[in-house]
N, C-alpha and C positions, 0 to 999 in steps of 0.2 A: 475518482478514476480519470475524471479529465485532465489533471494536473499531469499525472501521471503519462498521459498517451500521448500529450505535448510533449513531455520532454523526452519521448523516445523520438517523435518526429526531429525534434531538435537534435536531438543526436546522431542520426540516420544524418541528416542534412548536412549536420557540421562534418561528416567524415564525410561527404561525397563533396563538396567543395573545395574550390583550389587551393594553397600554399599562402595565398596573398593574405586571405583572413586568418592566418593562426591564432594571433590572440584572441579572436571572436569566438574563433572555433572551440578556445579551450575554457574561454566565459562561460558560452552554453554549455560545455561539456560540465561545467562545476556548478552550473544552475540546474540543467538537468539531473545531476546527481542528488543533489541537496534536494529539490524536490522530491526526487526518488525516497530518499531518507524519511522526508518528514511525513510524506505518504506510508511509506512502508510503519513508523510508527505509530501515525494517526489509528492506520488499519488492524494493524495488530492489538492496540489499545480498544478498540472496541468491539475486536474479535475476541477479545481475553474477557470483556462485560458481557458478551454477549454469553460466551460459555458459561459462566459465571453463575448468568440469571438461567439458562440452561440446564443446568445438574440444579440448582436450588429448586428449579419448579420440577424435574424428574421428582427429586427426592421429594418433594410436597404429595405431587401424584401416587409415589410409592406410598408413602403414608396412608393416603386415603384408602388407596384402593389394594391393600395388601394380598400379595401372591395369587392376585389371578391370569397372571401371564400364562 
């Protein structure tokens, strides 16, 4: 999540400074992106393992311990 909350600082920043750095302003803006991406997929990939092992150990526990909900 740190990758992540640099490049929103980066992005806040690049739009609050002047005209003079455009190009810089639109580097960070494609680096902050790009990070944004590979974060958002990082996280999702291990949000999607995490559910995964998730329902596999519910449905363990159902197994065991059938309909005493």
């Amino acid at each position: 999540m740190d990758v992540w909350m640099t490049a929103l600082v980066q992005l806040n920043r690049g739009h609050n400074s002047s005209d003079v750095h455009k190009t810089g302003i639109k580097l960070k803006i494609v680096k902050a992106r790009t990070y944004m991406l590979l974060t958002d997929i990082i996280i999702g990939y291990f949000l999607r393992m995490y559910v995964y092992e998730y329902e596999r150990f519910l449905t363990t526990m159902m197994n065991i311990m059938p309909s005493k909900m």
